[in-house]
FITI-490284 format. One record per residue: residue in three letters; residue number from 0; chain; x, y, z of N, C-alpha, C, O, CB in turn. Coordinates in Angstrom, 2 decimals. Glycine has a CB too. Example, Ala and Ser with C-alpha at 12.3 -4.5 7.8 and 13.67 -1.06 7.14 Angstrom:
2
{'ala',0,'A',{13.19,-5.69,7.80},{12.30,-4.50,7.80},{13.20,-3.30,7.80},{14.24,-3.32,8.46},{11.31,-4.47,9.05}}
{'ser',1,'A',{12.85,-2.25,7.08},{13.67,-1.06,7.14},{12.90,0.03,7.87},{13.41,1.14,8.04},{14.08,-0.60,5.72}}
END
This chain:
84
{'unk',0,'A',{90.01,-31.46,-12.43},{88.89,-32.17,-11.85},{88.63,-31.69,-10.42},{87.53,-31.40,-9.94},{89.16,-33.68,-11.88}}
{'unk',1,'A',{89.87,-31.67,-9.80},{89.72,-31.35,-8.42},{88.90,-29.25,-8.00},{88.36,-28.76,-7.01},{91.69,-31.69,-7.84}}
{'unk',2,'A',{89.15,-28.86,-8.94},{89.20,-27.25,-9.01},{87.70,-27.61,-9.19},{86.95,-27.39,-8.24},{90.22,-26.21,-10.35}}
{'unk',3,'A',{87.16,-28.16,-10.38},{85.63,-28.19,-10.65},{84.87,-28.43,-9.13},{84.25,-27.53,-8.56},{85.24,-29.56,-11.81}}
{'unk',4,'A',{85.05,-29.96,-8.53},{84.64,-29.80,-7.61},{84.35,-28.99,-6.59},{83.36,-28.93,-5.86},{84.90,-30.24,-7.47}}
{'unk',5,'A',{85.59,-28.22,-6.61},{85.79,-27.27,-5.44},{84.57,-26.48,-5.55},{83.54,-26.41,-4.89},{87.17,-26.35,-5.49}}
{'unk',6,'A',{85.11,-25.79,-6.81},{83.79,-24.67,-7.66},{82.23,-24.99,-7.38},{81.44,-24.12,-7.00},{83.86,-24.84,-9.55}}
{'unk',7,'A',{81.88,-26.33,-7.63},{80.84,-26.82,-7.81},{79.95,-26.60,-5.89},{78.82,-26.18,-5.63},{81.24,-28.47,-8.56}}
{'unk',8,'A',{80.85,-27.01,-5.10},{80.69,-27.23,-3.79},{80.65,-25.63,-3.00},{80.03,-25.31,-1.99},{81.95,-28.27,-3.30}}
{'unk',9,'A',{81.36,-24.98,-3.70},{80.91,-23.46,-3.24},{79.69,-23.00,-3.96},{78.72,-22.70,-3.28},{82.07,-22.32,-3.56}}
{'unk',10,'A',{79.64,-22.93,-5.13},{78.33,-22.92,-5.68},{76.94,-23.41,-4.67},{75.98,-22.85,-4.14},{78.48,-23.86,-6.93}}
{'unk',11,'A',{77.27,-24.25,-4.73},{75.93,-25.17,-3.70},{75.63,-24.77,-2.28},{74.62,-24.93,-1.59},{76.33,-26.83,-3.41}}
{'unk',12,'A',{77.00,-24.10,-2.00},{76.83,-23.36,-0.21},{76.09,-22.22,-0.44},{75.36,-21.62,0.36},{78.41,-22.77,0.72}}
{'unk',13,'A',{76.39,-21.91,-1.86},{76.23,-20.17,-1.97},{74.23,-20.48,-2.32},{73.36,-19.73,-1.89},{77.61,-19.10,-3.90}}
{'unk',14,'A',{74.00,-21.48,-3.00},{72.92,-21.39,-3.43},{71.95,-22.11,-1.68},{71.01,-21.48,-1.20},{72.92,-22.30,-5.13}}
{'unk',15,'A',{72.38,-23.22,-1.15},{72.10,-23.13,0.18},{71.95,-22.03,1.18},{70.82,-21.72,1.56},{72.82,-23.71,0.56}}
{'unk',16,'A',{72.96,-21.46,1.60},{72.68,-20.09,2.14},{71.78,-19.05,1.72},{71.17,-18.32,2.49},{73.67,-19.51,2.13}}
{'unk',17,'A',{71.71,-19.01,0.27},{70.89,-18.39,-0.16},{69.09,-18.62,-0.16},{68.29,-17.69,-0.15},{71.45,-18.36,-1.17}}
{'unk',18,'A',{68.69,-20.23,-0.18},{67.36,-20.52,0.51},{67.26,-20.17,1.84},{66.30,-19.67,2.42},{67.03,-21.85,0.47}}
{'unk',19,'A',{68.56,-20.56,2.35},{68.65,-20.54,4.13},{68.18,-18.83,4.61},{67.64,-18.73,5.71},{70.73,-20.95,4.80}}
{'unk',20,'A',{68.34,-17.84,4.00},{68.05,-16.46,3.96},{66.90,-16.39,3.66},{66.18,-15.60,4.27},{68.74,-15.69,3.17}}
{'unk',21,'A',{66.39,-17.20,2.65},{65.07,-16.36,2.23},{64.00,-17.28,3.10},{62.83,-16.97,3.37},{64.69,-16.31,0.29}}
{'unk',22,'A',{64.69,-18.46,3.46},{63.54,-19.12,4.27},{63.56,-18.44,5.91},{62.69,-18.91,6.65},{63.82,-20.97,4.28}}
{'unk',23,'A',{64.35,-17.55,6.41},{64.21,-17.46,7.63},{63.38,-15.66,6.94},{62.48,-15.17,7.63},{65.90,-17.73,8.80}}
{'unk',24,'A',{63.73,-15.10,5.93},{63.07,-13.89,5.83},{61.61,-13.98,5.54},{60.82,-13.13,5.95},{63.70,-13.14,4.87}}
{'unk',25,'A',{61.18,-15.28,4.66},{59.75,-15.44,4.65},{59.23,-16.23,6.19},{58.04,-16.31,6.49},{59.37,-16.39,3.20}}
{'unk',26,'A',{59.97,-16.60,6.79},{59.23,-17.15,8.34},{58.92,-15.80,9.13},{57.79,-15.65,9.59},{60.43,-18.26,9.47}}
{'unk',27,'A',{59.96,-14.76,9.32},{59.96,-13.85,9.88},{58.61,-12.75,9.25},{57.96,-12.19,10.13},{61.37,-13.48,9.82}}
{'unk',28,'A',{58.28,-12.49,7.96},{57.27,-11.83,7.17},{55.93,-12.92,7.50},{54.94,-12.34,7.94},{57.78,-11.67,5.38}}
{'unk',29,'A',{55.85,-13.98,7.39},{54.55,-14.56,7.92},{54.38,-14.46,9.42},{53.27,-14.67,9.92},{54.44,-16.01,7.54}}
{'unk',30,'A',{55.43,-14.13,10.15},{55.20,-14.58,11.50},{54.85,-12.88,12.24},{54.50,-12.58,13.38},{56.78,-15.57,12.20}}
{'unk',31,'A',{55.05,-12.28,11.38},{54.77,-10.78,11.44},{52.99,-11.07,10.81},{52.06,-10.51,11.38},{56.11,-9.61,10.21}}
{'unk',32,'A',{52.74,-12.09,9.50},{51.42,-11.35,9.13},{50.62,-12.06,9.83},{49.62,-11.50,10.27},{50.97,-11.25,7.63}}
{'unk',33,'A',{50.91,-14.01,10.25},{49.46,-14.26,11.20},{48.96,-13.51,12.27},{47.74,-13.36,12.36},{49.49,-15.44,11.88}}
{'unk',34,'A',{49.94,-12.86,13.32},{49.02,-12.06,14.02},{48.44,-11.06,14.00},{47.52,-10.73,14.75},{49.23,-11.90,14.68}}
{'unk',35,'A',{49.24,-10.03,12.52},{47.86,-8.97,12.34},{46.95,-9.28,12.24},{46.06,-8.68,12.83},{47.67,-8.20,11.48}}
{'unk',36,'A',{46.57,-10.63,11.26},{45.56,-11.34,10.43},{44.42,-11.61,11.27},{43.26,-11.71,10.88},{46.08,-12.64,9.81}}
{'unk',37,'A',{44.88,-11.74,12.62},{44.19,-12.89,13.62},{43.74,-11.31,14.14},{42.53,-11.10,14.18},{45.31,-14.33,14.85}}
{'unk',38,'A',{44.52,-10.37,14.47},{43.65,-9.24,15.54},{43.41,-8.47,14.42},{43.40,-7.35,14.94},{44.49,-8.30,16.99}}
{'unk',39,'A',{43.24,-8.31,13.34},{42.06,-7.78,12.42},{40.94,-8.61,12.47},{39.83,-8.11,12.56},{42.42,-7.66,10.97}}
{'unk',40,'A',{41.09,-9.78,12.41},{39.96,-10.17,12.22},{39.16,-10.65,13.99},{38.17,-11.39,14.00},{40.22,-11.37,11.01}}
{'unk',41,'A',{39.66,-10.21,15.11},{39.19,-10.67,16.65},{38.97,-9.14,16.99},{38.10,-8.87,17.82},{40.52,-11.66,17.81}}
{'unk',42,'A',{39.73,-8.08,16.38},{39.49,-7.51,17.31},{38.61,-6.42,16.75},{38.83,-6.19,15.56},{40.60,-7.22,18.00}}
{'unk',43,'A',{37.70,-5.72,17.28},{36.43,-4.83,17.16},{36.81,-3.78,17.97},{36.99,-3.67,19.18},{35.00,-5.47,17.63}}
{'unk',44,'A',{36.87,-3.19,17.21},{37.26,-2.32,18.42},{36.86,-0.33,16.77},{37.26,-0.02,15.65},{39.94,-2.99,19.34}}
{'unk',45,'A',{35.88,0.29,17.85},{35.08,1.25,17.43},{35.95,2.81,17.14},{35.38,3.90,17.13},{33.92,1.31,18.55}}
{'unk',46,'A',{37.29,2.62,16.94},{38.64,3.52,16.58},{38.74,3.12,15.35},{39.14,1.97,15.13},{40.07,3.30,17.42}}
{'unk',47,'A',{38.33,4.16,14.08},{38.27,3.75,12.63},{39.57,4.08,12.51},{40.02,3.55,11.49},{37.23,4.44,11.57}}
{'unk',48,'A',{40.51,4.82,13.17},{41.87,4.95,12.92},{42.76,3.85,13.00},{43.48,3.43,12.10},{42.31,5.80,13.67}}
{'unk',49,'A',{42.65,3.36,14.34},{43.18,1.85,14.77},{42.68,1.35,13.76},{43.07,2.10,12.87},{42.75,1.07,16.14}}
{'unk',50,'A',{41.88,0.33,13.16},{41.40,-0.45,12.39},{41.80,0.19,10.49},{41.64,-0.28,9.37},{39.76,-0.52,12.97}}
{'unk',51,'A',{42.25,1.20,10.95},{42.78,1.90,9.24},{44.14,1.05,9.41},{44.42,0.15,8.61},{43.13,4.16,9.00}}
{'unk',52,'A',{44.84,1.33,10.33},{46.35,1.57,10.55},{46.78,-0.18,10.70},{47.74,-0.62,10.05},{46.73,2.72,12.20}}
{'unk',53,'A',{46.04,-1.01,11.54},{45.93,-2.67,11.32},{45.63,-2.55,9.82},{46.69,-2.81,9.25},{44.57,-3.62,12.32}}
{'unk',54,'A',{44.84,-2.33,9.07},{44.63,-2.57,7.91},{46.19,-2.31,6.92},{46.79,-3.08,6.18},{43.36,-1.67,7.59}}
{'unk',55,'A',{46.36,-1.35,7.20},{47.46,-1.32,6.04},{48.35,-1.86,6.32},{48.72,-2.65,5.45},{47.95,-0.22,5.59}}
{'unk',56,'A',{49.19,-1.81,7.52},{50.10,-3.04,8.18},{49.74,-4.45,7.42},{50.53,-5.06,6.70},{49.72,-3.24,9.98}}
{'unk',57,'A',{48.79,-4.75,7.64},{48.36,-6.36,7.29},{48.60,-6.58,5.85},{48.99,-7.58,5.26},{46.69,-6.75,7.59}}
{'unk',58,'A',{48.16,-5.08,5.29},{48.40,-5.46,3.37},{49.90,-5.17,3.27},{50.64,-5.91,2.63},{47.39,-4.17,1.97}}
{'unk',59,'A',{50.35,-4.02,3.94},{51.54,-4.22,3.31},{52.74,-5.43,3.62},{53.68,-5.80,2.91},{52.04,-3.02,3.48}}
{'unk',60,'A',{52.29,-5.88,5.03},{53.02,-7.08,5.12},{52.98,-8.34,4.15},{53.96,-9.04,3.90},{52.70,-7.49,6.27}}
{'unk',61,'A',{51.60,-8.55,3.58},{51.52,-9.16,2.63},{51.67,-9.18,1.64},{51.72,-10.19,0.94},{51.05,-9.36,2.56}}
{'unk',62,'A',{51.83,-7.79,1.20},{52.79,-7.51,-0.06},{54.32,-7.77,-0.29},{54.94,-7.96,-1.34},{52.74,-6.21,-0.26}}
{'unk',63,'A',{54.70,-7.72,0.89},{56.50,-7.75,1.25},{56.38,-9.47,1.22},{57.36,-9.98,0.68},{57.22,-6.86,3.27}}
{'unk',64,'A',{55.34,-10.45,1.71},{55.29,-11.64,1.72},{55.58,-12.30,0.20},{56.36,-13.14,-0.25},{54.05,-11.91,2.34}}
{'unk',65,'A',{54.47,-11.40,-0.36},{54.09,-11.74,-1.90},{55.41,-11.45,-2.71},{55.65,-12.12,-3.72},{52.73,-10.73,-2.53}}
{'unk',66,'A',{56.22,-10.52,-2.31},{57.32,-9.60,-3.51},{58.96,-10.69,-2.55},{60.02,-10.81,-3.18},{57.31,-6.72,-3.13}}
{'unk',67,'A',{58.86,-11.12,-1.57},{60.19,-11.65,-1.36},{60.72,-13.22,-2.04},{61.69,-13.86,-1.64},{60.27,-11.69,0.19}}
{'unk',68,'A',{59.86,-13.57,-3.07},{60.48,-13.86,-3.49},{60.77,-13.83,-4.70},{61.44,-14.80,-5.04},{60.47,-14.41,-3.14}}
{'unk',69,'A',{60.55,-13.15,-5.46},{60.99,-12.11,-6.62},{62.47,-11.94,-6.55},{63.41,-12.31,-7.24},{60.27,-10.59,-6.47}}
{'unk',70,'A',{62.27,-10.89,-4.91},{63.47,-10.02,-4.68},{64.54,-11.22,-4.92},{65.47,-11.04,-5.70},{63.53,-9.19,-3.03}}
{'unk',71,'A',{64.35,-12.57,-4.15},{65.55,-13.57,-3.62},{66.10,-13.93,-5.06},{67.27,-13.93,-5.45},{64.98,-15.13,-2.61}}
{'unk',72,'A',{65.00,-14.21,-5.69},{65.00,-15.66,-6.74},{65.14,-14.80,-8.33},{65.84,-15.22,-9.26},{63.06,-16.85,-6.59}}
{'unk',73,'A',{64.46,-13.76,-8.37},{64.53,-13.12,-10.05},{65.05,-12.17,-10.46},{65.30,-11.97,-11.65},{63.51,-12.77,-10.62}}
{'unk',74,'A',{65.42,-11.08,-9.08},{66.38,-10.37,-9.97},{67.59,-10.42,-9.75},{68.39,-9.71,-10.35},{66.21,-9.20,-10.07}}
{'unk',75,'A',{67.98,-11.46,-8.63},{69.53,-11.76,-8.98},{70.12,-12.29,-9.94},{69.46,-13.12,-10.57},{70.03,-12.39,-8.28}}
{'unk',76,'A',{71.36,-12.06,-10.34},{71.95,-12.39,-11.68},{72.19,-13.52,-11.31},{72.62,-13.71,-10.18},{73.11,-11.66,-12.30}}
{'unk',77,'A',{71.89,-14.82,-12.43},{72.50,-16.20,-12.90},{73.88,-15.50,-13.47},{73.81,-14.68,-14.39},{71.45,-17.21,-14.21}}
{'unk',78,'A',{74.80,-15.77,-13.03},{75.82,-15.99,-14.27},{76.56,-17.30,-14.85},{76.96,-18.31,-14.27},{76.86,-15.23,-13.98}}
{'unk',79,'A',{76.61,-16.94,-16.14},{76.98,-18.10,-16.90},{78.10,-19.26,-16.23},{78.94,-18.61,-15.61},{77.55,-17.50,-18.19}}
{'unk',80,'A',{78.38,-20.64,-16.15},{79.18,-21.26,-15.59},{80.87,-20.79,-16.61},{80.66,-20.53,-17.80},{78.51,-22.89,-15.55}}
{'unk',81,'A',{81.88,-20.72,-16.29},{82.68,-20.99,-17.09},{83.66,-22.50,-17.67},{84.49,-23.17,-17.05},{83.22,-20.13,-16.67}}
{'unk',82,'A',{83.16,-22.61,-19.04},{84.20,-23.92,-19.44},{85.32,-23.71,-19.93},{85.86,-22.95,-20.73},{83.76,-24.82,-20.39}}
{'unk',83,'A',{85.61,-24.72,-19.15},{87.34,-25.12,-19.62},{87.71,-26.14,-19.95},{88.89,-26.31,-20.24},{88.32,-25.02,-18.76}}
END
């Protein structure tokens, strides 16, 4: 009984830590995309290069936004509990 618990209570750190990661990696990926978002869309500026190079920054940050949690949540392995 006592071993289950134990098990059970590491489990739960491991699955805690594990939101605790992906929530500071998706704060850090949004906090990267509001301000491209905001100076793509404020700033004007007549350099089609600059305005290429904000552009793809902004998508690909939002792609890394869109795909982290895939990465966190689906392709890590569940493994089976063991009974005893």
């Amino acid at each position: 009984m006592f071993a289950e618990n134990g098990e059970s209570s590491f489990i739960e750190r491991r699955r805690k830590e594990k939101m605790r990661r992906f929530m500071v990696c998706e704060g850090v990926t949004v906090g990267i995309l509001l301000p491209l978002m905001i100076l793509g869309l404020k700033l004007d500026t007549p350099t089609v290069a600059l305005r290429w190079i904000l552009n793809i920054l902004t998508i690909s940050t939002a792609a890394a936004a869109a795909s982290l949690p895939i990465l966190f949540f689906a392709l890590t392995p569940t493994l089976p509990e063991i009974e005893r």
